[in-house]
KEDOMI-192139 format. One line per 8 residues: their letters; for each residue x, y, z of C-alpha. Coordinates in nm, 4 decimals, always signed. Example, Ala and Ser with C-alpha at 12.3 -4.5 7.8 and 13.67 -1.06 7.14 Angstrom:
2
as) +1.2300:-0.4500:+0.7800  +1.3670:-0.1060:+0.7140 $
This chain:
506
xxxxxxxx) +3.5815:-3.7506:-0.4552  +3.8341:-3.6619:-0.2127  +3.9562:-3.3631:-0.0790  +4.2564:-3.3805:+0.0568  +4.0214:-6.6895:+2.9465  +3.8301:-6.6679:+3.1786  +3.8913:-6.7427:+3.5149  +4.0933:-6.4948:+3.6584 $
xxxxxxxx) +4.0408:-6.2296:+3.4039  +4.0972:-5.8882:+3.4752  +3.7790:-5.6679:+3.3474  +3.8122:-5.3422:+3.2594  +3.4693:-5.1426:+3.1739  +3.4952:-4.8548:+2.8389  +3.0984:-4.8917:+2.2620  +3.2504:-5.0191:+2.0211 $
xxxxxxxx) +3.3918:-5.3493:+1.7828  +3.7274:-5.4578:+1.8208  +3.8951:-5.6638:+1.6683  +4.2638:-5.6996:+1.6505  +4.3765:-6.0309:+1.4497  +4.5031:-5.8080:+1.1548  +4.4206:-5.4896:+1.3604  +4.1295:-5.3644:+1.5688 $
xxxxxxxx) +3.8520:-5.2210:+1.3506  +3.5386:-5.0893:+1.5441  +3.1993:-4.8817:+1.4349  +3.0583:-4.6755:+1.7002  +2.7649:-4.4529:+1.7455  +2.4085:-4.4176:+1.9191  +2.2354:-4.3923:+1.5893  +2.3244:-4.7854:+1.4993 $
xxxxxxxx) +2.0058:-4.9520:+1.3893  +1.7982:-5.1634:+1.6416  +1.8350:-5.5253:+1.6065  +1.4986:-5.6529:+1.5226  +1.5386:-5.9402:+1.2840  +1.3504:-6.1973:+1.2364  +1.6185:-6.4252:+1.0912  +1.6173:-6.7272:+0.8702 $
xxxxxxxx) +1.7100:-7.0920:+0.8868  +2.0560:-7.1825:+0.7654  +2.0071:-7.2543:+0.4207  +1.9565:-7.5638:+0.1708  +2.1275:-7.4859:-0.1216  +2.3378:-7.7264:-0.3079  +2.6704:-7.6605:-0.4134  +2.9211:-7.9197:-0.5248 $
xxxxxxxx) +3.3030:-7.9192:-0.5939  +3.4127:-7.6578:-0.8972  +3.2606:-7.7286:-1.1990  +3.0383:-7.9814:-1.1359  +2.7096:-7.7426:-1.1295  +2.6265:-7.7686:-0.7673  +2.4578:-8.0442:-0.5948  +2.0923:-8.1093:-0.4793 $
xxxxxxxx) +1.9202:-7.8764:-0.2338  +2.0175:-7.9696:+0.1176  +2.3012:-8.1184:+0.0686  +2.5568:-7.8549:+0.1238  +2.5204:-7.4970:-0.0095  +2.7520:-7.2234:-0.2519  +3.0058:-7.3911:-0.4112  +3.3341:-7.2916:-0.5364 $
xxxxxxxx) +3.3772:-7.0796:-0.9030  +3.2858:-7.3145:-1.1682  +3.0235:-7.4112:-1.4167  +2.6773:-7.3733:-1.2403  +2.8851:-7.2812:-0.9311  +3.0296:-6.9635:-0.7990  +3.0864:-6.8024:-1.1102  +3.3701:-6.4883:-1.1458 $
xxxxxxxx) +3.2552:-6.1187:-1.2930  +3.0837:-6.1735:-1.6534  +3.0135:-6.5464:-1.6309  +2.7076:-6.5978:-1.4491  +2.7972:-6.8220:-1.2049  +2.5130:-7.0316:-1.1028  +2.1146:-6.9328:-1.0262  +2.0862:-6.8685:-0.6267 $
xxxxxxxx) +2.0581:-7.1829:-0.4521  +2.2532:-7.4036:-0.6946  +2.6175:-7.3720:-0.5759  +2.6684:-7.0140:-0.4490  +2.6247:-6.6904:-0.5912  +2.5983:-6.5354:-0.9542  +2.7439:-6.2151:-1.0955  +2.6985:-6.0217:-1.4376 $
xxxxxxxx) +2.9306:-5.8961:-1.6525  +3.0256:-5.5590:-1.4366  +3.0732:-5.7504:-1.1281  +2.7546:-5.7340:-0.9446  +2.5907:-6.0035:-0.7300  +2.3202:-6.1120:-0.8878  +2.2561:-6.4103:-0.6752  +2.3827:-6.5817:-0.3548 $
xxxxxxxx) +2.3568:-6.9773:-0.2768  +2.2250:-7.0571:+0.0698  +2.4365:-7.2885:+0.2841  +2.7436:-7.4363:+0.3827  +2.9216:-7.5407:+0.0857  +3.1313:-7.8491:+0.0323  +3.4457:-7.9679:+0.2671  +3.7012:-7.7045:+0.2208 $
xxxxxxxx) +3.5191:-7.4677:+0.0632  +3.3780:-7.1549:+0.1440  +3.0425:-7.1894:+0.3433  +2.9226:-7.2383:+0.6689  +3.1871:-7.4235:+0.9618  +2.9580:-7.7417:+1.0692  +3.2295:-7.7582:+1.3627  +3.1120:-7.4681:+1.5184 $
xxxxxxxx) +2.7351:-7.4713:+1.7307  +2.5002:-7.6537:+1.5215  +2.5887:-7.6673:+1.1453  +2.7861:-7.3493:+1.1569  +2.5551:-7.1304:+1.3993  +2.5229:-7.0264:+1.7284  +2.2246:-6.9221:+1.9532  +2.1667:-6.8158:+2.2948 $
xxxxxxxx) +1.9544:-6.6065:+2.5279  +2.3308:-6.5680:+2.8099  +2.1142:-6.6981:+3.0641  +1.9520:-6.3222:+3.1149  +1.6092:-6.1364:+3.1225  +1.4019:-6.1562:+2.7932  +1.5939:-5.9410:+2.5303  +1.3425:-5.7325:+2.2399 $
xxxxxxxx) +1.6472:-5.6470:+2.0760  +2.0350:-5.6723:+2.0288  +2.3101:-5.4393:+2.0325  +2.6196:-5.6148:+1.9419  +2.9084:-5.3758:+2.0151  +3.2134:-5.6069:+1.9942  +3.3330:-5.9166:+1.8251  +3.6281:-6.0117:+1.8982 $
xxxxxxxx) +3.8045:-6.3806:+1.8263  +4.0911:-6.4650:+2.1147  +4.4007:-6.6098:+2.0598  +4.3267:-6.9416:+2.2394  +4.0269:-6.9952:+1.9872  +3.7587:-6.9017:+2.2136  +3.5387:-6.5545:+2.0948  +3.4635:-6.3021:+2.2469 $
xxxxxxxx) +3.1041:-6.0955:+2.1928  +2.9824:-5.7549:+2.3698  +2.6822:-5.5283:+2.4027  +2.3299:-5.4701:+2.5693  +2.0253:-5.5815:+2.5416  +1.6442:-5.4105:+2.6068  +1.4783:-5.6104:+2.8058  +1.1134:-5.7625:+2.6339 $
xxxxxxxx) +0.9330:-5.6673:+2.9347  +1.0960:-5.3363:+3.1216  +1.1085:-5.3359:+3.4655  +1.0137:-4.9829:+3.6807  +1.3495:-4.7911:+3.6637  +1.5816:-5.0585:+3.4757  +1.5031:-5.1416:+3.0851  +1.8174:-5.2938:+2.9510 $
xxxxxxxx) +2.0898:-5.4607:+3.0169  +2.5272:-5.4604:+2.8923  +2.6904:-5.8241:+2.8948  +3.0588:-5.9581:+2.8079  +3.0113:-6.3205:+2.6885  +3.3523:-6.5797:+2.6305  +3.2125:-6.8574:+2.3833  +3.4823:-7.1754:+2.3691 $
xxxxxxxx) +3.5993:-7.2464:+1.9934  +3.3071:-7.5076:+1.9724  +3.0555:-7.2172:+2.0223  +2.8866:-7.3088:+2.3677  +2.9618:-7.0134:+2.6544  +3.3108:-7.0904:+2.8675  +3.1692:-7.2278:+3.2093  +3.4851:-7.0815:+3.2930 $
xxxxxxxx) +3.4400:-6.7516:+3.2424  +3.2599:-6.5842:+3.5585  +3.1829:-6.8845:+3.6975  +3.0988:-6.6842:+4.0962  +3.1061:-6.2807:+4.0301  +2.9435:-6.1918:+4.3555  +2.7201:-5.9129:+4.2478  +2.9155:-5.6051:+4.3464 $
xxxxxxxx) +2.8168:-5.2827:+4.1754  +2.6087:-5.4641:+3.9724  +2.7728:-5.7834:+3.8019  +2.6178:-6.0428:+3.8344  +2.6700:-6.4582:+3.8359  +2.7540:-6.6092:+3.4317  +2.8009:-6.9093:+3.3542  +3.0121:-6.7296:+3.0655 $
xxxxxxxx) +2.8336:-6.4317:+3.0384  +2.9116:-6.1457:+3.2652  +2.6203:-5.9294:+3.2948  +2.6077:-5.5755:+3.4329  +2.3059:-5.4595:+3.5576  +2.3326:-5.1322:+3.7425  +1.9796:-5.1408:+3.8662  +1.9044:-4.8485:+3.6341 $
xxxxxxxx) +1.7776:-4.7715:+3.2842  +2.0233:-4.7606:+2.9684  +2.3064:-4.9992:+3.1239  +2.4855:-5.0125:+2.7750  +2.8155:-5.1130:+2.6520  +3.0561:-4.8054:+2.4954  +3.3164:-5.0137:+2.4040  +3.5489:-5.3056:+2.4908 $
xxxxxxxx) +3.8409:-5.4552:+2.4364  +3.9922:-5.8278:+2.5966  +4.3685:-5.9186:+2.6369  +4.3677:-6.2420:+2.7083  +4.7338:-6.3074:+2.6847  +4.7019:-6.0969:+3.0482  +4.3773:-6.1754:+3.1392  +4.2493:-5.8317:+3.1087 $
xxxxxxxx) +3.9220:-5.6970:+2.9977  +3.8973:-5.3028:+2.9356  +3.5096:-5.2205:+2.8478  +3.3334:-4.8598:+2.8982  +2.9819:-4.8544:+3.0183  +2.7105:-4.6222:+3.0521  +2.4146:-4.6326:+3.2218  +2.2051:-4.3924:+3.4574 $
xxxxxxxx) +2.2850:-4.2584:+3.7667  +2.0549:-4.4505:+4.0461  +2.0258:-4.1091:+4.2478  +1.9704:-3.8551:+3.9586  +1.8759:-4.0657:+3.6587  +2.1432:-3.8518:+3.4420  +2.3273:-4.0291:+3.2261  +2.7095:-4.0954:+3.3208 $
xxxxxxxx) +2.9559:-4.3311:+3.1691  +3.2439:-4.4263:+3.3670  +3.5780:-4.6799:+3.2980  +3.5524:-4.9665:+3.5028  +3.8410:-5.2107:+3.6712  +3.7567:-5.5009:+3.7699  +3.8704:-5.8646:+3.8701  +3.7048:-6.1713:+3.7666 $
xxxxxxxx) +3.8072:-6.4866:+3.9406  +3.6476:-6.8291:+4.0238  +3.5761:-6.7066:+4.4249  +3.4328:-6.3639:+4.3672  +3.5389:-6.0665:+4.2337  +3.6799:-5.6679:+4.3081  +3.5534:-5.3913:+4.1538  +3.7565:-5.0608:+4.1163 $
xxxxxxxx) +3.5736:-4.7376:+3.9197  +3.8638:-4.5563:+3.7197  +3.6922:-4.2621:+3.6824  +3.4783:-4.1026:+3.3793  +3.8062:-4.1210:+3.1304  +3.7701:-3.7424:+2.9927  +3.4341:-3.6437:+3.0156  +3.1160:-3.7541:+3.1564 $
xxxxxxxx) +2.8782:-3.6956:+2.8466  +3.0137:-4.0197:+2.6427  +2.8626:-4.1686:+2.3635  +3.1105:-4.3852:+2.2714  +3.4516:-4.5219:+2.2835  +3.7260:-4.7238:+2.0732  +3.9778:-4.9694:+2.3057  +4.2848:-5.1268:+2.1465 $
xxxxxxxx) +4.5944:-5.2448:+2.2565  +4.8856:-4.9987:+2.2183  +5.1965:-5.0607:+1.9632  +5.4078:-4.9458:+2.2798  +5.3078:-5.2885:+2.4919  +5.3358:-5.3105:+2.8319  +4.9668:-5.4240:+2.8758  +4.9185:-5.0760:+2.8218 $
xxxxxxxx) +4.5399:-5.0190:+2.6288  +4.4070:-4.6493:+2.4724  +4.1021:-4.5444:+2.4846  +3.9671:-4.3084:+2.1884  +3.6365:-4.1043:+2.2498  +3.4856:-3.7859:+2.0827  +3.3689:-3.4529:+2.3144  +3.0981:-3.3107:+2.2503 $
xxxxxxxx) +3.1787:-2.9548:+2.3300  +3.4830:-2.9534:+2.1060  +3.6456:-3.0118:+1.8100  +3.8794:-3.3129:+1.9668  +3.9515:-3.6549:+2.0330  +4.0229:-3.7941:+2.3927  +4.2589:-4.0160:+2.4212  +4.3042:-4.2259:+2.7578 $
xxxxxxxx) +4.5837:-4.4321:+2.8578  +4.5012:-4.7380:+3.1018  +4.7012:-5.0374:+3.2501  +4.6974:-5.2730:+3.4792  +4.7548:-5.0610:+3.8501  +4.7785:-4.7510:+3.6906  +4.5453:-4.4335:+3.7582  +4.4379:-4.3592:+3.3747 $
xxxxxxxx) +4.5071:-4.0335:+3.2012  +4.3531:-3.8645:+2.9213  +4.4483:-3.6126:+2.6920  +4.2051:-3.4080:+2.4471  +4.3842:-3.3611:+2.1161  +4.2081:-3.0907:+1.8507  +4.0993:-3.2122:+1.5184  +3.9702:-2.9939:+1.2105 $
xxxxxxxx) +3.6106:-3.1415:+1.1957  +3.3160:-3.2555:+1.4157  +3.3286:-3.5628:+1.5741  +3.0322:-3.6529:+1.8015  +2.7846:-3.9238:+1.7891  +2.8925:-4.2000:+1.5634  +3.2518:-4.3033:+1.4043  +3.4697:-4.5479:+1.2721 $
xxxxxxxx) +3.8028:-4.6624:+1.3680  +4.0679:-4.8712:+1.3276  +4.4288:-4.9154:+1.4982  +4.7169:-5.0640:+1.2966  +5.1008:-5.0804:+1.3406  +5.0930:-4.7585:+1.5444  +4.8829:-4.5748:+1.3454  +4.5134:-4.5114:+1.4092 $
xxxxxxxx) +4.2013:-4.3857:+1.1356  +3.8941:-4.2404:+1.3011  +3.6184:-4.1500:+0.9947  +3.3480:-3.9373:+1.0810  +3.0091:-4.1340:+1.0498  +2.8268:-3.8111:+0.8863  +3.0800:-3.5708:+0.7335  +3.3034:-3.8615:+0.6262 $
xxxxxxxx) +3.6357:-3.7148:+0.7071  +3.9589:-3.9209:+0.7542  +4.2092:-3.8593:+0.9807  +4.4974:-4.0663:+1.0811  +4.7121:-4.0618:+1.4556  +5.0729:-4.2380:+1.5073  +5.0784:-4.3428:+1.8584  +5.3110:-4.5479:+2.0734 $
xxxxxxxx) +5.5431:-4.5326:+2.3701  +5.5244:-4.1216:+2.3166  +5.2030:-4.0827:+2.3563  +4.9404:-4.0173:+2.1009  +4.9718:-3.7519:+1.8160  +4.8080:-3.6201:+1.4609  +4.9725:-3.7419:+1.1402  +4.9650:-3.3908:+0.9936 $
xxxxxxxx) +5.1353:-3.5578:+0.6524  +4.8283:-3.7484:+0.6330  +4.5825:-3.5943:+0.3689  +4.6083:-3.2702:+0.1716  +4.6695:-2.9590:+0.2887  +4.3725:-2.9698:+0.5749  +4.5512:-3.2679:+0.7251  +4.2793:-3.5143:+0.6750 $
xxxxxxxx) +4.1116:-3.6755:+0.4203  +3.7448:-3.6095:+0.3278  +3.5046:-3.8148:+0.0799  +3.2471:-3.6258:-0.0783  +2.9296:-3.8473:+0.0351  +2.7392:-3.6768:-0.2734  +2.9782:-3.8161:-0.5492  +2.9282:-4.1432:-0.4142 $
xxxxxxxx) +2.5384:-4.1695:-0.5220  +2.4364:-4.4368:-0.2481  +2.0990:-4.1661:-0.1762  +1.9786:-3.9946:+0.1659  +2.1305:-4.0614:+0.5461  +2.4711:-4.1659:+0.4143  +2.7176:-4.2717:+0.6827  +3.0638:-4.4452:+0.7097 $
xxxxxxxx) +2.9817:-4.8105:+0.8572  +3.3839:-4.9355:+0.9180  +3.7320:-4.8602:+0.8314  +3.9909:-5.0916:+0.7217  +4.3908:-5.0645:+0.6827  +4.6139:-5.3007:+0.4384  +4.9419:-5.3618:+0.5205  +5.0859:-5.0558:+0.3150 $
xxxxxxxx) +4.8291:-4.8346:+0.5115  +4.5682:-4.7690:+0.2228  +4.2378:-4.7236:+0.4029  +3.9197:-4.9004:+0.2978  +3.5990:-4.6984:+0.4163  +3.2490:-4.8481:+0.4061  +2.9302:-4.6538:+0.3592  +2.5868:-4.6956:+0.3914 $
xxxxxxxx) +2.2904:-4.5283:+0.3054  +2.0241:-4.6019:+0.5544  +1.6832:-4.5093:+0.3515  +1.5225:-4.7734:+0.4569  +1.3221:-4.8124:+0.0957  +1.6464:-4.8146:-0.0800  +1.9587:-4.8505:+0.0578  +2.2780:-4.9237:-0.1008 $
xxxxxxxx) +2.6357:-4.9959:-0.0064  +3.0117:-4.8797:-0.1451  +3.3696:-4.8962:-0.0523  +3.6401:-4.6167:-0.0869  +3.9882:-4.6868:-0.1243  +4.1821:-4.4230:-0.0078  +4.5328:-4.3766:-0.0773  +4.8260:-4.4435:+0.1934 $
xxxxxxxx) +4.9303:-4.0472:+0.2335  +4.5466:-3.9625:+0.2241  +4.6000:-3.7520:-0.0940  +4.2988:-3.9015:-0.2830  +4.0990:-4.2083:-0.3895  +4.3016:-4.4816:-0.5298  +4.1514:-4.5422:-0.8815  +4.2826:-4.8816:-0.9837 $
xxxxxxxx) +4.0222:-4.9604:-0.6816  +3.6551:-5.0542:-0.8319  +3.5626:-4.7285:-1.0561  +3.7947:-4.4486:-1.0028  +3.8446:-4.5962:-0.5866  +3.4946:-4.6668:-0.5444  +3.3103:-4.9760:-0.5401  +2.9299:-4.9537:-0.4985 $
xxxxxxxx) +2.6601:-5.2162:-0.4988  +2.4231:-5.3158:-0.7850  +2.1105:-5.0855:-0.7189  +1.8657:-5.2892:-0.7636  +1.9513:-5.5264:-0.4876  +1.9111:-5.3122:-0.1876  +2.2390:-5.3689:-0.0284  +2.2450:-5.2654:+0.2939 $
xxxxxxxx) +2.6369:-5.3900:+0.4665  +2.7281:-5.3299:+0.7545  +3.0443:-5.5466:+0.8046  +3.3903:-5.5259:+0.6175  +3.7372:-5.6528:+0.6714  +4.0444:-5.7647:+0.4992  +4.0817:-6.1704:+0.4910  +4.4013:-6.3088:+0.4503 $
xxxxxxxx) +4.4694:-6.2978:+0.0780  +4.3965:-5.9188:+0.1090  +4.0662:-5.9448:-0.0302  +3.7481:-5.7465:+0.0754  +3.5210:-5.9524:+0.2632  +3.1571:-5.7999:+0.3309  +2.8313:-5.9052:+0.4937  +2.4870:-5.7466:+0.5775 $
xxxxxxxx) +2.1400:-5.7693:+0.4323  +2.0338:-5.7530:+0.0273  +1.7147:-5.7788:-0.1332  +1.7067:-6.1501:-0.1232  +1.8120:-6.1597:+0.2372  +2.1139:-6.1838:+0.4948  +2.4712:-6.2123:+0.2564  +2.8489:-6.2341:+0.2597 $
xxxxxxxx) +3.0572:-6.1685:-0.0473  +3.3763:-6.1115:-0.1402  +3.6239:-5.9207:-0.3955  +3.9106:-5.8852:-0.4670  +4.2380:-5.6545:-0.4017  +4.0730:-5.3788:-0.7499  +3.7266:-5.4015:-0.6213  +3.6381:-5.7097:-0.8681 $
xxxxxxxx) +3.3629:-5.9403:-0.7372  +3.5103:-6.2468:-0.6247  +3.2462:-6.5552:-0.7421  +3.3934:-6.7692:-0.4804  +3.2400:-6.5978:-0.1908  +2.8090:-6.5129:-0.2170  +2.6653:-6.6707:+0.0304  +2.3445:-6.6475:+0.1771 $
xxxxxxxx) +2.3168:-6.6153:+0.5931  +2.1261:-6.7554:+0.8574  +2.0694:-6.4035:+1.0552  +2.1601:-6.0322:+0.9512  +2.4803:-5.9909:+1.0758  +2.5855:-5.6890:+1.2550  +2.9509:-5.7249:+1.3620  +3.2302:-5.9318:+1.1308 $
xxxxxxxx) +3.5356:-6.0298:+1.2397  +3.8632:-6.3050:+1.1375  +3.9839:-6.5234:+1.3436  +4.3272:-6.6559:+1.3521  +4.2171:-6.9848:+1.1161  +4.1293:-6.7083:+0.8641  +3.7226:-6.7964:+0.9038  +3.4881:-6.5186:+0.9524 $
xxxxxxxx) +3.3075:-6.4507:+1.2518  +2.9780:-6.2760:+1.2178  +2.7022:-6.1910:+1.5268  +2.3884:-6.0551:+1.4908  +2.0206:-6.1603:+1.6786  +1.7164:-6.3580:+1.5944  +1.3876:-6.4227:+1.7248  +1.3426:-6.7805:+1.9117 $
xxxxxxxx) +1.0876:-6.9689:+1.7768  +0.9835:-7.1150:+2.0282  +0.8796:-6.8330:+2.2350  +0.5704:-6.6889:+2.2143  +0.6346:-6.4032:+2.2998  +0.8814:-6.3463:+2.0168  +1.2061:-6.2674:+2.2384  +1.5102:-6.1707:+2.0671 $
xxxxxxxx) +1.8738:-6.4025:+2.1343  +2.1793:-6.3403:+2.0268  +2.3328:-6.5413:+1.7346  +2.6934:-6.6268:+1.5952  +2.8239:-6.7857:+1.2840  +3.1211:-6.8644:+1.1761  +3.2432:-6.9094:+0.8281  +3.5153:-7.1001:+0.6381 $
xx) +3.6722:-6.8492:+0.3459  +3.9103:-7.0985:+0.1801 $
């Protein structure tokens, strides 16, 4: 299987998730689905306390493991609807309840938005669909969402536009955040949402990343050039306060022919961020250095496979895993106050680590969806198969030194989903228990699940969703964060806005 805050924030412009409570994890590529959901009302399941079999619909939603609840691997659990999710005998999810779930229990957070959900239209243009590129909770509570937008009706020359959005921990956009941006180069007024709207087609977000310890925001955009139409990304610093705002271009960071980018925080401190993005004309990784003042510099280091269009990556303890979308090779960097280097004891002999997409059985257009590091570095690799008449879903579990699958993990390091419910995930992460959390779409609809440290399905997590969720992340209360789009309603037109949810695990 394996072969060896707001006012006064700084702004930086670099697409890309990132998320870095319990490190930064982001999924990155031009081939990402569209966004065009239609959604679903938060559900009415019922769901009592453990063991009491769940209470009436509409009165609170998947309940925790118990008799007619949640049930663990080979009891049953409950049907779907009547206190959370079921599983059969070889750990499968065989159905999901559909709400919030009693006080204290896993389900929906009723003190975020309204009942646990979150929608808006950031005061923009018409959107037909969503790109969510970064989710991102902040240390003072607040979250922190990224991406772009096409617009429902184009306009002559200009068709879409990026945004950076700061939501307060309540859910409602920070009035506080880009309260008077004056317009330069493109950025417009927010009201919480910082748009950027060139004035050309394909304004798009490549990746982002906010410190808001320093009130910085490092984000890559690309868009097209208003003379030529070409395409050109550039790094952008700029400086968001209450009065106005300065913008300063820091160049194209490596190369001008970007597809996307990966932003975290260094180990090495000092405010200093690295910025991780593939070339296309060689076999090698950029990697950018940028801080606050500073001219950034980049540095192209060679790698033994094909990166180009889409990745996955994830930045830990000085260490960094990039995964190849498409070939799904591993490789691992240490970086820090030296600079930025390959882990050439990382993997077998070739220096990386490579999953043979063909073993795993998941069907045609296979790709890695998100990478994820425990604390003793063993990586946990998502994939996807994106047939859209039968996809299905599995998680890897590689081993620390990269030297092959970990086989106490699921069956011989590989969990997969049951194949008859279409699972199509595109979120995972680590909660704080160390147990697999996913989400994306099944058969039945919109889902989040969980299991445990060996790949077991854990009963007290199958709940249904109000949206498809496209981005995942934990905040520092241990909830989950998800973001994704819907169509309003109310609109007849049928315009897409962007929706949050957030989650209690425990």
């Amino acid at each position: 299987m394996i072969s060896a805050r707001s006012a006064g924030t700084c702004v930086w412009i670099g697409v890309g998730l990132a998320s870095c409570f319990l490190g930064c994890n982001a999924l990155f590529g031009i081939d990402e689905p569209t966004l065009d959901m239609t959604g679903s009302a938060a559900g009415t399941g019922g769901g009592g306390a453990a063991g009491t079999g769940g209470g009436a619909a509409g009165t609170g939603g998947g309940g925790a493991a118990g008799n007619g609840g949640s049930g663990a691997a080979g009891t049953g659990g409950g049907a779907a609807g009547t206190g959370g999710g079921g599983a059969d005998s070889n750990g499968h999810v065989t159905a999901t309840g559909t709400g919030g779930g009693p006080p204290g229990g896993p389900g929906l957070d009723e003190t975020f938005g309204d009942a646990g959900m979150v929608t808006t239209d950031l005061d923009g243009k018409p959107a037909k669909a969503f790109s969510i590129v970064t989710l991102q909770p902040l240390p003072s509570g607040n979250v922190a969402v990224t991406g772009h937008y096409e617009y429902l009706f184009p306009e002559p020359f200009d068709d879409s536009d990026a945004f950076v959005a700061i939501l307060t921990p309540e859910g409602a956009l920070d009035p506080a955040f880009a309260p008077a941006f004056d317009g330069q180069e493109g950025f417009h007024n927010g009201r919480g949402v910082l748009p950027i709207d060139r004035g050309t087609s394909h304004d798009r977000i490549l990746g982002a990343y906010i410190d808001e310890d320093h009130e910085n925001i490092v984000v890559r955009v690309g868009h097209n050039d208003r003379e030529t139409a070409t395409p050109i990304t550039r790094l952008w610093v700029a400086h968001v306060a209450p009065s106005g705002s300065t913008l300063i271009p820091s160049g194209n960071g490596g190369s001008s022919d970007v597809w996307s980018s990966f932003i975290f925080p260094s180990s090495a401190g000092n405010q200093l961020h690295r910025v991780l993005t593939p070339t296309r004309d060689a076999d090698g990784l950029y990697f950018g250095d940028v801080r606050p003042g500073s001219e950034p510099t980049f540095e192209n280091i060679s790698i033994p496979f094909f990166i180009y269009e889409s990745f996955a990556a994830t930045a830990r303890d000085g260490f960094v895993y990039v995964v190849s979308s498409h070939s799904a090779d591993v490789i691992r960097f240490i970086e820090g106050g030296d600079g930025v280097s390959r882990d050439t004891g990382f993997g077998a002999d070739s220096g990386y680590a490579s999953v043979d997409l063909d073993a795993l059985g998941l069907g045609t257009a296979q790709k890695a969806f998100a990478i994820v590091t425990d604390p003793r570095r063993n990586a946990y690799v998502g994939f996807v198969s994106t047939n859209p008449e039968s996809p299905a879903s599995a998680i890897v579990k590689i081993k620390a030194d990269g030297s092959g699958l970990d086989s106490s993990f699921g069956a011989s390091g590989v969990l997969k989903s049951e194949a008859s419910s279409n699972a199509a995930w595109s979120c995972l992460l680590l909660d704080r228990r160390g147990r697999l959390v996913v989400a994306g779409d099944q058969a039945a609809g919109p889902v989040a699940l969980r299991f445990s440290a060996d790949g077991a399905h854990d009963g007290t997590l199958a709940l249904s969703l109000p949206f498809s969720p496209k981005r995942c992340a934990l905040d520092a209360a241990g909830r989950l964060l998800l973001a994704g789009s819907v169509v309003d309603s109310s609109d007849p037109a049928g315009r897409q806005v962007l929706a949050l949810a957030r989650l209690r695990l425990e």
